[in-house]
C-alpha atoms as one frame of an Amber mdcrd trajectory, in Angstrom:
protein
   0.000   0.000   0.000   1.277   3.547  -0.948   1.189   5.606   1.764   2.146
   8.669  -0.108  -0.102  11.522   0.145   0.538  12.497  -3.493   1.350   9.613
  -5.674   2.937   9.955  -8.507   2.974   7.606 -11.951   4.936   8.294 -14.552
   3.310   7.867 -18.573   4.103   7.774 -22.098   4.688  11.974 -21.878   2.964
  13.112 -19.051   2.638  12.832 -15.466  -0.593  11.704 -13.129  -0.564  13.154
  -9.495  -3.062  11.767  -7.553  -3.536  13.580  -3.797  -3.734  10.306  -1.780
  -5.788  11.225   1.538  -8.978   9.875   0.668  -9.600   9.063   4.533  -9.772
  12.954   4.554 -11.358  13.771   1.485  -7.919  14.360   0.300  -8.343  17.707
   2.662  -4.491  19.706   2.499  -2.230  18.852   5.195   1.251  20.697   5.648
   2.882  17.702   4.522   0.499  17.166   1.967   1.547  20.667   0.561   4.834
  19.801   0.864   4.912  16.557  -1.521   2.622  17.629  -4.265   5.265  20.428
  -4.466   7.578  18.636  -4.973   6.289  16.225  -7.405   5.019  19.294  -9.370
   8.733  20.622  -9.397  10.192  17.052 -10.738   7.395  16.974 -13.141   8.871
  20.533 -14.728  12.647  19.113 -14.475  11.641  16.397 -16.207  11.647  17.504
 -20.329   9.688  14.129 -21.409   7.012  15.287 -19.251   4.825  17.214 -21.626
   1.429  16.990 -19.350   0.465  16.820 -16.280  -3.070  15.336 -15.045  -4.117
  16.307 -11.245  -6.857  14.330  -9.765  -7.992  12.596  -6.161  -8.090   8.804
  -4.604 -11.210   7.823  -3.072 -14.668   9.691  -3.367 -13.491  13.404  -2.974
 -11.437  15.561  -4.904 -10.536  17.733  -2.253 -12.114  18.893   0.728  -9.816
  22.424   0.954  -7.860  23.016   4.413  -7.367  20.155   7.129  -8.784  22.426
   9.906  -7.067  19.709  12.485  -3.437  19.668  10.807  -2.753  22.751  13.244
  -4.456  25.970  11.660  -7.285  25.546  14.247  -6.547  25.427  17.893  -9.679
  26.308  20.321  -9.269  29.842  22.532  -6.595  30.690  20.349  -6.143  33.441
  17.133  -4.554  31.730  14.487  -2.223  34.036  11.827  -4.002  31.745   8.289
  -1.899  34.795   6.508   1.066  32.663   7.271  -0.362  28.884   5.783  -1.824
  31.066   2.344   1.614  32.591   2.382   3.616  29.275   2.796   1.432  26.900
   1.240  -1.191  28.002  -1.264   0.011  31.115  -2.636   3.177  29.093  -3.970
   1.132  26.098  -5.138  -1.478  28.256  -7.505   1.779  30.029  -8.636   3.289
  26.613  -9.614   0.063  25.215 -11.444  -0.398  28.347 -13.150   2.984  28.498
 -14.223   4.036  25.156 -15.802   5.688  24.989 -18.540   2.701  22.552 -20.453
  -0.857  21.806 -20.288  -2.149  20.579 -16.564  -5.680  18.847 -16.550  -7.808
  17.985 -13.354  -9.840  15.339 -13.030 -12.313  16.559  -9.983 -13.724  12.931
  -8.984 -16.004  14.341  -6.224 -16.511  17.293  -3.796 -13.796  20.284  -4.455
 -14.634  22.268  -1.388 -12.936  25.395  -0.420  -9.018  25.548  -1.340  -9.559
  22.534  -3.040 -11.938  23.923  -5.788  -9.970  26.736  -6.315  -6.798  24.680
  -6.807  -8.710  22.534  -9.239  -9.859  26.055 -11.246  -5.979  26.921 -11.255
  -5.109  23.749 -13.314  -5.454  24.863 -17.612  -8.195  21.931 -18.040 -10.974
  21.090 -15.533 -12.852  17.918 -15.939 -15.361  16.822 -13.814 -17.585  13.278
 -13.139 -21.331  14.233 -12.963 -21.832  13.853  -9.181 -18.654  16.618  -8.830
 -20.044  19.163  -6.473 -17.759  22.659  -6.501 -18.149  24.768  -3.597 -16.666
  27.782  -1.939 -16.941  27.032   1.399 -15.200  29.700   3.093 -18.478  31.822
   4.164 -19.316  28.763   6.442 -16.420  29.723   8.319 -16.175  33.444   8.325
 -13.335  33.455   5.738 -12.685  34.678   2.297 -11.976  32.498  -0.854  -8.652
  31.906  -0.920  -5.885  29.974  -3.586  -7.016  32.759  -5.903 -10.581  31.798
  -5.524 -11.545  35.547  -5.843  -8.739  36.077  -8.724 -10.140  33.358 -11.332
 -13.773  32.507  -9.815 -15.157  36.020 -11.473 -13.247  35.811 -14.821 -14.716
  32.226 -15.061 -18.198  32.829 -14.301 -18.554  36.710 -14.384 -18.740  38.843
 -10.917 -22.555  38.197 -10.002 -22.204  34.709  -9.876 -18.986  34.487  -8.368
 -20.300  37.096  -5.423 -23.155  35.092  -4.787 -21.139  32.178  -4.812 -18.291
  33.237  -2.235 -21.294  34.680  -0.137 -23.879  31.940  -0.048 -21.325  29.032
  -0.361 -23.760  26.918  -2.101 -22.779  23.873  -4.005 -22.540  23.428  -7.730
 -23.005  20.044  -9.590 -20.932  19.791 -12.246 -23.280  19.858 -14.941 -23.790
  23.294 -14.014 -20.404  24.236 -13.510 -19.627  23.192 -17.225 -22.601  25.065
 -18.391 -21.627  28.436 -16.568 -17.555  28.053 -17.889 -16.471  27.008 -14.483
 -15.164  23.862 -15.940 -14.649  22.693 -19.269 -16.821  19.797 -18.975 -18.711
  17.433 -17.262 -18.479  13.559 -17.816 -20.168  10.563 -16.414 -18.461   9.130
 -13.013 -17.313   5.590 -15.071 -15.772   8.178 -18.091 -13.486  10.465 -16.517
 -10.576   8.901 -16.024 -10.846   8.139 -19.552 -11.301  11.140 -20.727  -8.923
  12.793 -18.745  -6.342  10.194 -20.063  -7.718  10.988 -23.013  -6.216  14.493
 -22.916  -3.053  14.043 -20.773  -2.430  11.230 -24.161  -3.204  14.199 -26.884
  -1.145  16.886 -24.801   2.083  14.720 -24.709   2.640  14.823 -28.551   1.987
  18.810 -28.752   4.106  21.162 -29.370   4.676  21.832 -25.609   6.602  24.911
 -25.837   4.119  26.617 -27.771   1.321  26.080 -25.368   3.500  26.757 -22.307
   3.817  30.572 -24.547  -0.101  29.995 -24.831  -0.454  29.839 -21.247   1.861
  32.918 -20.386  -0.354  35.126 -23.079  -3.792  33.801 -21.610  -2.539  34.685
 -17.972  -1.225  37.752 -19.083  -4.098  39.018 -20.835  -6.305  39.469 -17.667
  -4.362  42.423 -16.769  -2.846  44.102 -19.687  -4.751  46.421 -22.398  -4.957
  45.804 -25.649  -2.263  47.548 -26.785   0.336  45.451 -24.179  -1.473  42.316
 -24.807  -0.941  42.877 -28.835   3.160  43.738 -27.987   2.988  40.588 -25.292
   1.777  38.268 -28.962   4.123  39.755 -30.627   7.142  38.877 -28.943   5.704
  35.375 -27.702   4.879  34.599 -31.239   8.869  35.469 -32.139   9.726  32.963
 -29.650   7.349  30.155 -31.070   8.693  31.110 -34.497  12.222  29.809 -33.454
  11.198  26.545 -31.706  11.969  22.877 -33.344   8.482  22.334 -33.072   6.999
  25.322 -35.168   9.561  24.450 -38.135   8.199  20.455 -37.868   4.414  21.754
 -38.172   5.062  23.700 -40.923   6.982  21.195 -42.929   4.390  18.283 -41.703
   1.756  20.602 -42.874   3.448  21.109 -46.902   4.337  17.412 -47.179   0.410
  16.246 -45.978   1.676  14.168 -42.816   1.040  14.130 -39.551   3.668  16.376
 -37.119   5.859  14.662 -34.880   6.492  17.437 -32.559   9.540  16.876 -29.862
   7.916  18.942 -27.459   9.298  20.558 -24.445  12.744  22.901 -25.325
């Protein structure tokens, strides 16, 4: 038995990490933090890793913070700026920062930290009885793991107010049909489908969409006229990979690419 909490098995091109506390609802622990960290860092070392897929073991996802791994201690005032600071702030910055495409599978609840660590991946998946949920009102907090960063540019500011404030629980089905995933999938196909993807991604021009990925983050903030000199210089440096060169020439002699991926 594996007593890892984030397993790790190595594919044909990509990675599958798998947090591995289902007794907890795969709820974050300090150590927990500490080993899918570092199995996201040898995942970017790695340059045959051209994907990575993020999911849960057992019936959860992730239930957000481990309120006994002690962040909670009765009669006293915890600092919580310290575990965002240590912990999740450095994890979202990872995920969103990878140098190729990172799908999650969300096999059950995604509750609190969890979600929003889910909505940080590039590809969000989800079985049909997925429930998403910001549960921080239920405790007096505010969304954090840059729940209140990407939850309004997913699903537009009305809906993501209501949903930080109310903390009620979305099924998957209508997650994917208000953009807070990317879809929804029967429970017995998502591993499949998420497979599926992680199998696509890993003969892709991985450089490219790691440039793809820095212009998509970018253009949150910038205006138009930084966004269009941000494309500009990306596209320069997609120009001079292997990769660009092999999908032209695949494309004149009527073949299929064989891209080598990550540069």
């Amino acid at each position: 038995m594996d007593t890892s909490l984030v397993t790790t098995e190595i594919r044909e091109g990509y990675r599958v990490l798998t947090l591995n506390r289902p007794d907890r609802l795969n709820s974050f622990s300090a150590a927990m933090h500490a080993e899918l960290m570092a199995a996201l860092v040898a995942a970017e070392a790695d340059t045959s890793c051209r994907a990575m897929l993020l999911t849960g073991a057992g019936r959860g996802f992730c239930a957000g913070q481990d309120l006994s791994d002690g962040v909670f201690t009765p009669g006293e005032t915890p600092d919580l700026s310290v575990t965002i600071a240590t912990y999740y702030n450095p994890l979202v910055r990872k995920l969103r920062s990878l140098p190729m495409p990172v799908i999650c599978a969300v096999n059950g609840v995604a509750a609190g930290a969890g979600a929003n660590v889910a909505f940080a991946c590039d590809i969000v998946i989800a079985a049909r009885s997925a429930k998403f949920i910001q549960a921080f009102a239920k405790l007096g907090l505010v969304p954090d793991a840059g729940g209140t960063w990407i939850l309004p540019r997913l699903v537009g500011t009305a809906r993501a107010r209501a949903l930080a404030l109310l903390a009620e629980p979305v099924p998957a089905d209508q997650a994917e049909a208000w953009g807070m995933i990317w879809k929804s999938v029967d429970d017995a196909d998502l591993m499949t489908e998420a497979h599926r993807l992680a199998t696509h991604f890993a003969t892709q021009p991985t450089a490219g969409l790691a440039l793809m990925k820095q212009a998509l983050d970018a253009s949150e903030i910038n205006s138009l006229d930084q966004q269009l000199d941000l494309e500009c210089d990306l596209q320069g440096q997609a120009g001079r990979t292997p990769d660009y060169l092999e999908g032209v020439t695949a494309f004149m002699e009527k073949r299929a690419p064989r891209f080598v991926g990550r540069q």
